[in-house]
C-alpha positions in Angstrom: 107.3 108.9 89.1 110.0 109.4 91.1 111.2 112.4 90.3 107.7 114.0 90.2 107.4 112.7 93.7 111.0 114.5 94.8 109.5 117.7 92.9 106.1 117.7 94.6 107.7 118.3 97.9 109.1 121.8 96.9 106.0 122.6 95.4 103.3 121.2 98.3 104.8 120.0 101.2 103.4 117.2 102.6 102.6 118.6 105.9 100.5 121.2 103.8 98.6 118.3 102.2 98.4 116.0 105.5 96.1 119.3 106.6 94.2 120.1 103.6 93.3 116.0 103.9 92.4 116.8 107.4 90.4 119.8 107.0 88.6 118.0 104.3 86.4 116.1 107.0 86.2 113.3 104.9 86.3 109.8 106.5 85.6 107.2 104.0 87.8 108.2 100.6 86.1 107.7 97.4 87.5 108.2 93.8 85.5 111.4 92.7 86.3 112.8 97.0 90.3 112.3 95.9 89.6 114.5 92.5 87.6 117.3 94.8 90.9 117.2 97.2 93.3 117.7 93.7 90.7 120.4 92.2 91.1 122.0 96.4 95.2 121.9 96.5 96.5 124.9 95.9 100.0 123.6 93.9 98.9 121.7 90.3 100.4 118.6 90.9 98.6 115.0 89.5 95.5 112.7 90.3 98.1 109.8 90.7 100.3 112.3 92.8 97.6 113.4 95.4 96.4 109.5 95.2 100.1 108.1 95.8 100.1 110.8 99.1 96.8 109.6 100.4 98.6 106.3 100.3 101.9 107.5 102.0 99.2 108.8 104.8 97.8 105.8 105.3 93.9 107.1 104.3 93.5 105.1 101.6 94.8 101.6 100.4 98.3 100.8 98.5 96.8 100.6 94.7 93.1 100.6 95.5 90.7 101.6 92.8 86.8 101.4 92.6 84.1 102.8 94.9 85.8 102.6 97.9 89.6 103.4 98.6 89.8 103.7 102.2 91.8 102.5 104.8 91.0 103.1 108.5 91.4 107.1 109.1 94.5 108.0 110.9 93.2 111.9 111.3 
């Protein structure tokens, strides 16, 4: 994973995504919200990729799984 993670970054920027999660307007994450976010990214990069970046951001819990992955918003 790391070197997909180090590759990602010349591909999508983070700052690119951090605004694509923003302009999403969504507030409470859910599993099938993180797949509309990968299907909206422009770059083709991974469900475990863009979930692993929601987790860097700090909008959804380290590991979580289920109906509800969210962590307090920080946007």
């Amino acid at each position: 994973m790391g070197a997909e993670v180090f590759a990602v970054e010349f591909i999508y920027p983070e700052h690119e995504f951090a605004e694509l999660v923003r302009a999403s307007g969504v507030v409470t994450w859910r599993p099938e919200d993180v797949v509309v976010l990968k299907r909206r990214t422009p770059a083709k990069i991974s469900y475990m990729l863009v979930q692993k970046r929601l987790e860097r951001l700090g909008v959804v819990e380290r590991g979580a799984r289920g109906s509800s992955l969210s962590s307090p918003s920080p946007f």
